[in-house]
PDB file of N, CA, C and O in Angstrom:
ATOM      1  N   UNK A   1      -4.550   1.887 -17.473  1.00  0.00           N
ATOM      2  CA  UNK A   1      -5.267   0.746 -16.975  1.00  0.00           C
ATOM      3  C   UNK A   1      -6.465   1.211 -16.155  1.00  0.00           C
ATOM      4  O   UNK A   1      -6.421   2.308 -15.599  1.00  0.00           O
ATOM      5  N   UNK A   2      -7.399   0.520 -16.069  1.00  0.00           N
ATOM      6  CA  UNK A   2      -8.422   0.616 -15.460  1.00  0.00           C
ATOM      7  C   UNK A   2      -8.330   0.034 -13.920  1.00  0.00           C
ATOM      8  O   UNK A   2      -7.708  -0.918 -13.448  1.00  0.00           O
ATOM      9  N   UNK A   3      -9.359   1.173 -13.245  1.00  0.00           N
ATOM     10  CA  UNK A   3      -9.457   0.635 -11.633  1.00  0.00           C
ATOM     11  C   UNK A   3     -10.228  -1.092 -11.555  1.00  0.00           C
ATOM     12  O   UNK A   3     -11.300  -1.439 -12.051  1.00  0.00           O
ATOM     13  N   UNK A   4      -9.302  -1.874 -10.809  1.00  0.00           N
ATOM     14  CA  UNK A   4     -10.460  -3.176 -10.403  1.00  0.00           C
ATOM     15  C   UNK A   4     -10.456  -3.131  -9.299  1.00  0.00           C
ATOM     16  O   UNK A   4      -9.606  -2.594  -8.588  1.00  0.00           O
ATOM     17  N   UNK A   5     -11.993  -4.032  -8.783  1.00  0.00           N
ATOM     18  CA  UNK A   5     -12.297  -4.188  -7.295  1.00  0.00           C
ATOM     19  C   UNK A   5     -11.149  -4.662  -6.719  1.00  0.00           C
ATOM     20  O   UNK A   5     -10.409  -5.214  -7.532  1.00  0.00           O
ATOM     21  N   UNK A   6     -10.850  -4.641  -5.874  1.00  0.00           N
ATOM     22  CA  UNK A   6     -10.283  -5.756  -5.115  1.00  0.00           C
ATOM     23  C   UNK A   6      -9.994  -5.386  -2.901  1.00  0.00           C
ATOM     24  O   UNK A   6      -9.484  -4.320  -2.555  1.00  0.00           O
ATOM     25  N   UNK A   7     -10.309  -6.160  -2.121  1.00  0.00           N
ATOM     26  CA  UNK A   7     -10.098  -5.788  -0.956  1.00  0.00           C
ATOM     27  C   UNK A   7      -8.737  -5.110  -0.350  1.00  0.00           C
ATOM     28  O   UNK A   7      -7.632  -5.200  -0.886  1.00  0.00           O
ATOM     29  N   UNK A   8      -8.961  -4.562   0.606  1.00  0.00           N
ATOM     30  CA  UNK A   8      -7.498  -3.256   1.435  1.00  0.00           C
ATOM     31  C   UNK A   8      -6.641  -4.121   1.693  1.00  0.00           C
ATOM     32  O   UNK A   8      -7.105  -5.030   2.383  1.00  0.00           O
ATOM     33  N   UNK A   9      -5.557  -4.233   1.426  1.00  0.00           N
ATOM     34  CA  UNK A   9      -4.692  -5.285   2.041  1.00  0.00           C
ATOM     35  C   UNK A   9      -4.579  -4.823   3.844  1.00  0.00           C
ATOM     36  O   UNK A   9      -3.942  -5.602   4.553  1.00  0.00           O
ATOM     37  N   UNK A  10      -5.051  -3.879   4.341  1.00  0.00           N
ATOM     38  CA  UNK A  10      -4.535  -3.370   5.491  1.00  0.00           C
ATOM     39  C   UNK A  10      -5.547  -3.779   6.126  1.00  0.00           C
ATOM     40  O   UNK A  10      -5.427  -4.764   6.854  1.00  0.00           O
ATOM     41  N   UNK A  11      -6.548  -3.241   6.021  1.00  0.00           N
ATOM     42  CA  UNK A  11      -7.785  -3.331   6.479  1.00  0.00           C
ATOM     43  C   UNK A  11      -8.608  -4.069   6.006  1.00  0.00           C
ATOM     44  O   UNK A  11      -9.129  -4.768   6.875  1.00  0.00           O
ATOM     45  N   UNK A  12      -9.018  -4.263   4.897  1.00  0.00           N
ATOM     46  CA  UNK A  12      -9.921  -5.651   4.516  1.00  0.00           C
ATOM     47  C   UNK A  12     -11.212  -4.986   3.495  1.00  0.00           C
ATOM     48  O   UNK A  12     -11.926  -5.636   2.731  1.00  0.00           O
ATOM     49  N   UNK A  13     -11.247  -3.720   3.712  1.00  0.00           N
ATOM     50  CA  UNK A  13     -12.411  -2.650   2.969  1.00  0.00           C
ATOM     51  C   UNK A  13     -12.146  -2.884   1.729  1.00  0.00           C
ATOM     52  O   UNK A  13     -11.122  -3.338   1.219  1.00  0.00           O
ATOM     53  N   UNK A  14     -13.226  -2.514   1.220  1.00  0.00           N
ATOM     54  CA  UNK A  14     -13.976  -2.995  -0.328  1.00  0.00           C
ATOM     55  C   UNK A  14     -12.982  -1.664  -1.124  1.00  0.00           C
ATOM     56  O   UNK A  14     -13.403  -0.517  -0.973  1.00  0.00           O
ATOM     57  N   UNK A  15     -12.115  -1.808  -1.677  1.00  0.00           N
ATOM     58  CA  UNK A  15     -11.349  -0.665  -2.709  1.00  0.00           C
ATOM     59  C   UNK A  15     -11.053  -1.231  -3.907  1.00  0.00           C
ATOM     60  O   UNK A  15     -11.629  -2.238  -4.317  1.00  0.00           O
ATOM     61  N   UNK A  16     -10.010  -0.532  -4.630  1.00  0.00           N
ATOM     62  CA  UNK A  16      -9.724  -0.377  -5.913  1.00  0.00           C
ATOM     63  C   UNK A  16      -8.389  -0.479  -6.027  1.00  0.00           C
ATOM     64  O   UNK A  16      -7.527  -0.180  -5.200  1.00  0.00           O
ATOM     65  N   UNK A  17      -8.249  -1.038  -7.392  1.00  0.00           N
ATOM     66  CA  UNK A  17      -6.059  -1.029  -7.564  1.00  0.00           C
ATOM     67  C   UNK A  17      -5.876  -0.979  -8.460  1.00  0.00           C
ATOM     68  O   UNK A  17      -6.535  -1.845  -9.034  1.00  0.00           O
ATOM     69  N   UNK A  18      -5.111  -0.252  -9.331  1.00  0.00           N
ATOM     70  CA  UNK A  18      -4.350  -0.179 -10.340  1.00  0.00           C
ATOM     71  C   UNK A  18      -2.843  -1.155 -10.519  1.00  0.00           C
ATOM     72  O   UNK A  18      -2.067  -1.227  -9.565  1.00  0.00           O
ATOM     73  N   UNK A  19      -2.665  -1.589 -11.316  1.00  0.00           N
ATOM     74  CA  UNK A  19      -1.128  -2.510 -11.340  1.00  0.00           C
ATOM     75  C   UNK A  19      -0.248  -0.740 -11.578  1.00  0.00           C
ATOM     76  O   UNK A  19      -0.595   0.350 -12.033  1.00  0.00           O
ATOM     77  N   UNK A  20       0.744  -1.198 -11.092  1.00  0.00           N
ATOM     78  CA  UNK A  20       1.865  -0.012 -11.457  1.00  0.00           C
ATOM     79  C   UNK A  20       3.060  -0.662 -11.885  1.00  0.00           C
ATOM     80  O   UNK A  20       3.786  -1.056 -10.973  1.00  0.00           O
ATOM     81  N   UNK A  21       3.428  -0.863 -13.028  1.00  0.00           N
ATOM     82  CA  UNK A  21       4.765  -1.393 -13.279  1.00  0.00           C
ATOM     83  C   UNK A  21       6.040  -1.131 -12.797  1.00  0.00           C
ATOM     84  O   UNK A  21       6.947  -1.920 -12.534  1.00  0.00           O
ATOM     85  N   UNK A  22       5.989   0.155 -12.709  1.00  0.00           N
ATOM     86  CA  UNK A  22       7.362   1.118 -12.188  1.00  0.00           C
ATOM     87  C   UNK A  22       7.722   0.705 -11.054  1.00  0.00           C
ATOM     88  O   UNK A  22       8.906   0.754 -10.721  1.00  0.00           O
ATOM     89  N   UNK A  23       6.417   0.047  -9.967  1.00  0.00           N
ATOM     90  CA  UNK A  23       6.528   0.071  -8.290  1.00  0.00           C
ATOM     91  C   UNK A  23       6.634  -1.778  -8.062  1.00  0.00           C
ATOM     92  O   UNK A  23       6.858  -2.341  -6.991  1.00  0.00           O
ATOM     93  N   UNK A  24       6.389  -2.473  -9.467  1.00  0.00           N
ATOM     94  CA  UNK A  24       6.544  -4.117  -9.619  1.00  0.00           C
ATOM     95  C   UNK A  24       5.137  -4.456  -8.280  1.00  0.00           C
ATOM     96  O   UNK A  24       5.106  -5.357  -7.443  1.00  0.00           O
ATOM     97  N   UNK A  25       4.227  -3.459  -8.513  1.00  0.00           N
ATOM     98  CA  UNK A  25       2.955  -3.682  -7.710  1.00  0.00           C
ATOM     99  C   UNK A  25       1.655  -2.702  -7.916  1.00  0.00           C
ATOM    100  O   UNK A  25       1.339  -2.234  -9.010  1.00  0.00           O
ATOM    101  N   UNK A  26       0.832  -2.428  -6.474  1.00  0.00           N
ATOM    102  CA  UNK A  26      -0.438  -1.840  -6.735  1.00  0.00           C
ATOM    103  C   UNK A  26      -0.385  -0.444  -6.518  1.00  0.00           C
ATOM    104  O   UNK A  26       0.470   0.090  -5.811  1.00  0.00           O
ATOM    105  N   UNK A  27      -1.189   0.090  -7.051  1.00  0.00           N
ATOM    106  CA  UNK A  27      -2.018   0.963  -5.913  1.00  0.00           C
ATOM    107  C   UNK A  27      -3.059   1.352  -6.063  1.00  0.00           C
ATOM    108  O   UNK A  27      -3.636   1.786  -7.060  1.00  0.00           O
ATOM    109  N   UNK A  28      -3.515   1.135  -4.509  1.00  0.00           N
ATOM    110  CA  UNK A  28      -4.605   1.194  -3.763  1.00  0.00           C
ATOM    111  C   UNK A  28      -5.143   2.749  -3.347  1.00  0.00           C
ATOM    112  O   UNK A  28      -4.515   3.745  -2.991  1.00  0.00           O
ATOM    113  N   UNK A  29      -6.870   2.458  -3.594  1.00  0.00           N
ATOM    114  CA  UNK A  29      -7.419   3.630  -3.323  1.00  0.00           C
ATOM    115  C   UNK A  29      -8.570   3.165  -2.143  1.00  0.00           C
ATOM    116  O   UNK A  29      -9.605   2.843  -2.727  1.00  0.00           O
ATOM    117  N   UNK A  30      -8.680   3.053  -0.885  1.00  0.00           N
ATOM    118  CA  UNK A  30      -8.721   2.810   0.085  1.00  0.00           C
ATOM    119  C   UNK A  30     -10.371   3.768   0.480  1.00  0.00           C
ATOM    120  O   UNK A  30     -10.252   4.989   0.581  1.00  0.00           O
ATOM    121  N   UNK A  31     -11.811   3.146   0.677  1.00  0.00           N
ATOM    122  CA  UNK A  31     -12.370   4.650   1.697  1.00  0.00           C
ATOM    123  C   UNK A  31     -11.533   4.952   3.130  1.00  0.00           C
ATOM    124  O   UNK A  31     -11.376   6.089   3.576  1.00  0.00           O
ATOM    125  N   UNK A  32     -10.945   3.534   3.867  1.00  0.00           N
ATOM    126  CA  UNK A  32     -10.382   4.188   4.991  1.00  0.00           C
ATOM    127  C   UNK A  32      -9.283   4.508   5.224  1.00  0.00           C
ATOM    128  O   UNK A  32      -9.045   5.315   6.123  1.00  0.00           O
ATOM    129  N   UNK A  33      -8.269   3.924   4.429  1.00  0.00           N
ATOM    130  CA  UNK A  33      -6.555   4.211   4.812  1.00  0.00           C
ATOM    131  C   UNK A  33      -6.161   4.994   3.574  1.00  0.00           C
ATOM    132  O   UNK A  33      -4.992   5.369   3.483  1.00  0.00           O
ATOM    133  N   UNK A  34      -7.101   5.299   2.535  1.00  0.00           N
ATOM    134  CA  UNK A  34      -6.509   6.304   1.614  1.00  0.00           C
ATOM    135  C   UNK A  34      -5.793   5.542   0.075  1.00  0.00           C
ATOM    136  O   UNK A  34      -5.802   4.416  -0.420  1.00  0.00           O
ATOM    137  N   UNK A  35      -5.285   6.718  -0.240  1.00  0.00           N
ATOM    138  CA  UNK A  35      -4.244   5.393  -1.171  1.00  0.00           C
ATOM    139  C   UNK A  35      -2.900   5.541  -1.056  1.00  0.00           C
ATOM    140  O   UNK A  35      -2.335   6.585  -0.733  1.00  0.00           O
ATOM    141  N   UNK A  36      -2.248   4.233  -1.386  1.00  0.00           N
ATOM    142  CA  UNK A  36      -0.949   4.075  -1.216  1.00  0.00           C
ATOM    143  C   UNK A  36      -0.470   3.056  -1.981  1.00  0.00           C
ATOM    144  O   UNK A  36      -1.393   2.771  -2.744  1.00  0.00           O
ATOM    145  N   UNK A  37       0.354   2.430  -2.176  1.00  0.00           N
ATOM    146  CA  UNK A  37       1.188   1.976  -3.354  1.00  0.00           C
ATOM    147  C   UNK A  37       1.630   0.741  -2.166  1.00  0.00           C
ATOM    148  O   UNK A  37       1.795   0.847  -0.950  1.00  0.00           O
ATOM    149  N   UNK A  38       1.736  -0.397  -3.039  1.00  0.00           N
ATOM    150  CA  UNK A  38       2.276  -1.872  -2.206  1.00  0.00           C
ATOM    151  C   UNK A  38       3.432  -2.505  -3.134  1.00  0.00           C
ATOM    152  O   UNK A  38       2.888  -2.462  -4.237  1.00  0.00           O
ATOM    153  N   UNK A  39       4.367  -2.918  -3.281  1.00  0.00           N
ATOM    154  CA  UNK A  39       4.972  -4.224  -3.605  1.00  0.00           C
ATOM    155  C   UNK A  39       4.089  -5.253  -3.859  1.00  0.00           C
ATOM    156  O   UNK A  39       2.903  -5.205  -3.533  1.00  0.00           O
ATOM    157  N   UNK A  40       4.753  -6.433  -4.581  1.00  0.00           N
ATOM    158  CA  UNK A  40       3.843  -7.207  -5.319  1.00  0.00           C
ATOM    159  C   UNK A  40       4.528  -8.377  -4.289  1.00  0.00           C
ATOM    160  O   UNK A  40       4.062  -9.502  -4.110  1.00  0.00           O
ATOM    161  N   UNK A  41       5.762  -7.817  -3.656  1.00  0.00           N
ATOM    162  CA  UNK A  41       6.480  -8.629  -2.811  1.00  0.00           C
ATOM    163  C   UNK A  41       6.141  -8.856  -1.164  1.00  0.00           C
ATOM    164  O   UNK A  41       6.371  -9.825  -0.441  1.00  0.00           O
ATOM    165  N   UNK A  42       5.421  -7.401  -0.844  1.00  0.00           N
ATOM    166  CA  UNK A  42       5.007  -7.126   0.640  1.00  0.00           C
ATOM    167  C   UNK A  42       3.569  -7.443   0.123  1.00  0.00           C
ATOM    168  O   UNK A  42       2.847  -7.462   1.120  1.00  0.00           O
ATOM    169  N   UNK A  43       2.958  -7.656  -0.813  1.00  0.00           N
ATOM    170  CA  UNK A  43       1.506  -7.952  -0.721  1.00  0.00           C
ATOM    171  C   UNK A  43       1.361  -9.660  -0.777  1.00  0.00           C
ATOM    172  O   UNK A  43       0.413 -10.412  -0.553  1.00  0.00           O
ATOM    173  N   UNK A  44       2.668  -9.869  -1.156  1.00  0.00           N
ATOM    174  CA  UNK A  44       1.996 -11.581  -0.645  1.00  0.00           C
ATOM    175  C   UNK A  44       2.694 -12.163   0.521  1.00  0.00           C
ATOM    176  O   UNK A  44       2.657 -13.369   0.768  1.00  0.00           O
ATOM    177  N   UNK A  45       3.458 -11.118   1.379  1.00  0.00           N
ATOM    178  CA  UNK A  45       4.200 -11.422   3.078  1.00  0.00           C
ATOM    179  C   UNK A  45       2.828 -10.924   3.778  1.00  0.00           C
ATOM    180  O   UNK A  45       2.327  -9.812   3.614  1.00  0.00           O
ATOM    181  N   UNK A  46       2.365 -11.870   4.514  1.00  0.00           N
ATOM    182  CA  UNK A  46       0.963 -11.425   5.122  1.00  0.00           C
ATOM    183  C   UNK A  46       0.734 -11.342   6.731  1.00  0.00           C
ATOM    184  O   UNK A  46      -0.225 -11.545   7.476  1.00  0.00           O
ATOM    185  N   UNK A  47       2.526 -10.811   6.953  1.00  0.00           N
ATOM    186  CA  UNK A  47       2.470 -10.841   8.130  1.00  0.00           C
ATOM    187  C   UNK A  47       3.051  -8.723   8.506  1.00  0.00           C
ATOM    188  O   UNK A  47       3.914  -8.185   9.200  1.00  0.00           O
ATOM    189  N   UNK A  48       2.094  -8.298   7.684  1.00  0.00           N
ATOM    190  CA  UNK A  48       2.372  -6.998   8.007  1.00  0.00           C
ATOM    191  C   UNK A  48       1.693  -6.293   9.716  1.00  0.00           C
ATOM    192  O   UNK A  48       0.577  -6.432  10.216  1.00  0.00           O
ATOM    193  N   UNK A  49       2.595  -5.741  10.093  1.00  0.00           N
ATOM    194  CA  UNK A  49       1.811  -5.566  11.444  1.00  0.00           C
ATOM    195  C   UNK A  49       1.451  -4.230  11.966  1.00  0.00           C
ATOM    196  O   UNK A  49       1.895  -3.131  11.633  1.00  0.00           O
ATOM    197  N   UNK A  50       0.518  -4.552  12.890  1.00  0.00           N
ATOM    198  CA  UNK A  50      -0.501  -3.516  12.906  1.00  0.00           C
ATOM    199  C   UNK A  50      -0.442  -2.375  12.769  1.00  0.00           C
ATOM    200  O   UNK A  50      -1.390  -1.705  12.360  1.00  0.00           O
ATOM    201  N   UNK A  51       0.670  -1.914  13.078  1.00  0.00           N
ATOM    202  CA  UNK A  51       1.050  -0.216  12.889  1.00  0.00           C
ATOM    203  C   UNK A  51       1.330  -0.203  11.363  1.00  0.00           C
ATOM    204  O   UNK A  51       2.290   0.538  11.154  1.00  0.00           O
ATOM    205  N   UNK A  52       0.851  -0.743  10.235  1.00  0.00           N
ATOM    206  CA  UNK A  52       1.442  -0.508   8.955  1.00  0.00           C
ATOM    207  C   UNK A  52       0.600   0.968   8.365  1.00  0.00           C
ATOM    208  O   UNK A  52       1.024   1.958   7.768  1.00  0.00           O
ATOM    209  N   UNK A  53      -1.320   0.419   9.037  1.00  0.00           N
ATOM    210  CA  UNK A  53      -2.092   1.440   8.353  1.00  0.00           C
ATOM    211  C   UNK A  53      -1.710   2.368   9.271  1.00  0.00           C
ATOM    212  O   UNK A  53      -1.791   3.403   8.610  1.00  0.00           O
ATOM    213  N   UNK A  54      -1.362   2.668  10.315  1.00  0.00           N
ATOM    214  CA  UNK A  54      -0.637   3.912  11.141  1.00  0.00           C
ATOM    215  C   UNK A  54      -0.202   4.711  10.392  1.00  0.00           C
ATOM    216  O   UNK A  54      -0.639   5.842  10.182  1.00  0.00           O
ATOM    217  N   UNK A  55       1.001   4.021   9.762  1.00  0.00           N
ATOM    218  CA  UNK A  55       2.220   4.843   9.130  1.00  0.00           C
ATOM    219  C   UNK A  55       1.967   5.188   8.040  1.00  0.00           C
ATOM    220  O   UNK A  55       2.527   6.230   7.697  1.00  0.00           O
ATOM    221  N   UNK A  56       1.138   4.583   7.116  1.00  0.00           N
ATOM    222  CA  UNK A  56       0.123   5.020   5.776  1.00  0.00           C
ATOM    223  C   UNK A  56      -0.633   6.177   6.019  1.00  0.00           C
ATOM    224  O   UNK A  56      -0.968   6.873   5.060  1.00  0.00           O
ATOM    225  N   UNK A  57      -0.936   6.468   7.114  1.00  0.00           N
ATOM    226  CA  UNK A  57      -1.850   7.450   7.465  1.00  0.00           C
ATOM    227  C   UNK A  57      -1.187   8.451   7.640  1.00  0.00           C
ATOM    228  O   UNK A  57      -1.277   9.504   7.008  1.00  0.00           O
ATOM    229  N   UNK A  58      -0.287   8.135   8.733  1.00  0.00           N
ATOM    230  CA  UNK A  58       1.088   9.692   8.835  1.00  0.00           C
ATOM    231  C   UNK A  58       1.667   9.842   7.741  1.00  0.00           C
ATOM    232  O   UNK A  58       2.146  10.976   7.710  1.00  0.00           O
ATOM    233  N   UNK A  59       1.936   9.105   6.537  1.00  0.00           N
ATOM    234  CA  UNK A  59       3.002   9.394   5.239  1.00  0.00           C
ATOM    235  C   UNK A  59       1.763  10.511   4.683  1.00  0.00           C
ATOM    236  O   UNK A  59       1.926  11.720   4.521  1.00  0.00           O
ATOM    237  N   UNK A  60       0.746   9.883   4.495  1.00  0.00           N
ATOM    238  CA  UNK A  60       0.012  10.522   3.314  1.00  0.00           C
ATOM    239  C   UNK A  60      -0.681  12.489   4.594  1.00  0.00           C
ATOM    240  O   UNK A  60      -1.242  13.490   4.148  1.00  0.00           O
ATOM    241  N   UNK A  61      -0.380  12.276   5.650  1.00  0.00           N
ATOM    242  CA  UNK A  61      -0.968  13.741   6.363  1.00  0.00           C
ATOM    243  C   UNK A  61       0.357  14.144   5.913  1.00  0.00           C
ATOM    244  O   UNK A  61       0.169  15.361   5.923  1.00  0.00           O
ATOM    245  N   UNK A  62       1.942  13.957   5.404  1.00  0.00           N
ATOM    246  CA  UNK A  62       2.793  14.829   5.207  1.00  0.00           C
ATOM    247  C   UNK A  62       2.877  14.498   3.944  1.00  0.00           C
ATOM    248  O   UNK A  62       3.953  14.108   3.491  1.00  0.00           O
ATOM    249  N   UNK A  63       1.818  14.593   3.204  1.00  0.00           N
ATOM    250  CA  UNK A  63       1.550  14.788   1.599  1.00  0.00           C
ATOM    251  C   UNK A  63       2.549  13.579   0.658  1.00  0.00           C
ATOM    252  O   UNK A  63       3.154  14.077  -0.292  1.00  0.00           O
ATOM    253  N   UNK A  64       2.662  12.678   0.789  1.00  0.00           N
ATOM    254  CA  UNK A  64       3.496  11.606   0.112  1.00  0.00           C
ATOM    255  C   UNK A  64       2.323  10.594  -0.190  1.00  0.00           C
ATOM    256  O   UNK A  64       1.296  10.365   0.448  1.00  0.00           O
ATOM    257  N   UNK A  65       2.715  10.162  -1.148  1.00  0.00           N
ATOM    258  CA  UNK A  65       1.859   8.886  -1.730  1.00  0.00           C
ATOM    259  C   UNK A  65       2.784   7.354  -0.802  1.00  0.00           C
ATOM    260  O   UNK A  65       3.899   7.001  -1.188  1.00  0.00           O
ATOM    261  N   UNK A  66       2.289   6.866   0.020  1.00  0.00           N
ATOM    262  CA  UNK A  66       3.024   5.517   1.196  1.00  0.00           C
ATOM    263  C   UNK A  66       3.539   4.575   0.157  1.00  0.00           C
ATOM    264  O   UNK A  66       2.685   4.301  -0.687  1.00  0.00           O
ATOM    265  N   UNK A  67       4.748   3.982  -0.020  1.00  0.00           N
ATOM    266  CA  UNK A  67       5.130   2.780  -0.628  1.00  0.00           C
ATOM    267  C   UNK A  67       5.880   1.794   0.835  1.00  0.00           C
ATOM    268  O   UNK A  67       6.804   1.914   1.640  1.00  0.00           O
ATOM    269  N   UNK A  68       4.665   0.719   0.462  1.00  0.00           N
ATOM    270  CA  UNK A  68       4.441  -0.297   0.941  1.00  0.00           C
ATOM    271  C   UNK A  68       5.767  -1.317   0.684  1.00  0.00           C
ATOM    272  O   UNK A  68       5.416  -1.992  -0.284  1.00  0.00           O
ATOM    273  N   UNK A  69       7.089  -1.742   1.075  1.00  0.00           N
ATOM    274  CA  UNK A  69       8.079  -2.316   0.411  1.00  0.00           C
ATOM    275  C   UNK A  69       7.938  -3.668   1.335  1.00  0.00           C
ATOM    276  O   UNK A  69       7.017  -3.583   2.147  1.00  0.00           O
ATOM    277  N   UNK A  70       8.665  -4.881   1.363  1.00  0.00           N
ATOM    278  CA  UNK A  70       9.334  -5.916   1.889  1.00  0.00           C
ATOM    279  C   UNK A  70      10.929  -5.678   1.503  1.00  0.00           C
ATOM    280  O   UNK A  70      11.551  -5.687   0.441  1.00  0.00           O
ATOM    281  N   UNK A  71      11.309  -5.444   2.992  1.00  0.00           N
ATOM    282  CA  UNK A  71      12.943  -5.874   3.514  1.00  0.00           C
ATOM    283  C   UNK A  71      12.968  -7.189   4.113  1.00  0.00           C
ATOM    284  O   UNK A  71      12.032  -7.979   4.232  1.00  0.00           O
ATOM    285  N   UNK A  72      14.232  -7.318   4.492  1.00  0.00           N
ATOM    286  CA  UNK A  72      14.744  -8.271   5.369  1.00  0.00           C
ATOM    287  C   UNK A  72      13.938  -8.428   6.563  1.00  0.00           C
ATOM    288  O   UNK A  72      13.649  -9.622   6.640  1.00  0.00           O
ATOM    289  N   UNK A  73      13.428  -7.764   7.554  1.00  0.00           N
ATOM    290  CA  UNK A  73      13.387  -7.066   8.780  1.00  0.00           C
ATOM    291  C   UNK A  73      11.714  -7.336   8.428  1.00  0.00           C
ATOM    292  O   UNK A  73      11.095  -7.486   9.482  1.00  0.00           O
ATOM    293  N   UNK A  74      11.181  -7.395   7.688  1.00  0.00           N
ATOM    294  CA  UNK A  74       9.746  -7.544   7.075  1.00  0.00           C
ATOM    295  C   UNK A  74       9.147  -6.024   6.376  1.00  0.00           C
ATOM    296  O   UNK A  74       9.913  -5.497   5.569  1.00  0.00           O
ATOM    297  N   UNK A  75       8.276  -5.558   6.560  1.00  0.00           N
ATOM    298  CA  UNK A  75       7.806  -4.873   5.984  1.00  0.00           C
ATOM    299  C   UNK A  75       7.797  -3.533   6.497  1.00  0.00           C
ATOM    300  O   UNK A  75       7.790  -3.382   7.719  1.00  0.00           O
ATOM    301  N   UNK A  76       7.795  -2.290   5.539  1.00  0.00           N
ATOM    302  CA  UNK A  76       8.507  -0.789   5.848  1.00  0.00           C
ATOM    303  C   UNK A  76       7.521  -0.318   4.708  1.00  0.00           C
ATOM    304  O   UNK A  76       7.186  -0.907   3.680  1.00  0.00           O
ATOM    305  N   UNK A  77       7.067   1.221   5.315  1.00  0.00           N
ATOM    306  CA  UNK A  77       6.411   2.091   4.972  1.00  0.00           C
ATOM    307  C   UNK A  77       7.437   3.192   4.380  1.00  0.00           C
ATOM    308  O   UNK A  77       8.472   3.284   5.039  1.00  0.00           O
ATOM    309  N   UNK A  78       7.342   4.027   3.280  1.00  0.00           N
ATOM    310  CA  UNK A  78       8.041   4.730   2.942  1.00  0.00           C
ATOM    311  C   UNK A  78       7.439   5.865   1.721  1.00  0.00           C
ATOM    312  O   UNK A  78       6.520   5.494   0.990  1.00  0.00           O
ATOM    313  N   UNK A  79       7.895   6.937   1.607  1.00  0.00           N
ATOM    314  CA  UNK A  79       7.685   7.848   0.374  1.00  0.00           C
ATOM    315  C   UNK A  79       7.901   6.679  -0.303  1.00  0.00           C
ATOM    316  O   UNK A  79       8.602   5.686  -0.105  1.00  0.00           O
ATOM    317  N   UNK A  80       6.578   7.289  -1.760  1.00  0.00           N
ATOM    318  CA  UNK A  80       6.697   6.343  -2.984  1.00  0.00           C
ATOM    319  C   UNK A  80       7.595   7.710  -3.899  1.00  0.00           C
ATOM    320  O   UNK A  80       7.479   8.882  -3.540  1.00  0.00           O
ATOM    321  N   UNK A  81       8.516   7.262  -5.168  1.00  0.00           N
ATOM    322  CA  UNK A  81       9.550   7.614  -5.534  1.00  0.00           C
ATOM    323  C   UNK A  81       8.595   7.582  -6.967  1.00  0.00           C
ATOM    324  O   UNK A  81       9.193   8.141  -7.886  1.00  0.00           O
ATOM    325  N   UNK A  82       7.338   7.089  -7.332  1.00  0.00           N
ATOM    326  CA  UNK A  82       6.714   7.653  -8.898  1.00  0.00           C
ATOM    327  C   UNK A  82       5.521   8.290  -8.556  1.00  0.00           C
ATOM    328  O   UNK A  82       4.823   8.804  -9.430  1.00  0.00           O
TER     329      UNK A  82
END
């Protein structure tokens, strides 16, 4: 698939997303938070909070691609698993 425009869910910056089937969502190639992978489930809970691009930032300095999930508890940063 091809990259389309579309805005950071974190930040609001002008990036790019691929659909990923495997992840039942995106991923995002970010100029400021990088890229990372979302749920199709945590991208329409729009109450992610502020420390999310934090933890996107620390996943990807210990070399992991960030998956973006929705729990119970709301939303969790984690190694992506594809």
């Amino acid at each position: 698939m091809l990259p389309e425009p579309a805005n950071c869910p974190l930040c609001g910056a002008a990036a790019e997303r691929i659909r990923s089937s495997p992840l039942r969502g995106f991923k995002y190639t970010c100029p400021s938070c990088g890229s990372f992978a979302i749920e199709s489930a945590a991208l329409a809970c729009l109450l992610a909070p502020a420390s999310t691009r934090q933890d996107v930032v620390r996943m990807r300095a210990y070399g992991h691609l960030p998956l973006i999930q929705r729990d119970k508890q709301g939303v969790r940063v984690g190694p992506s698993r594809v």
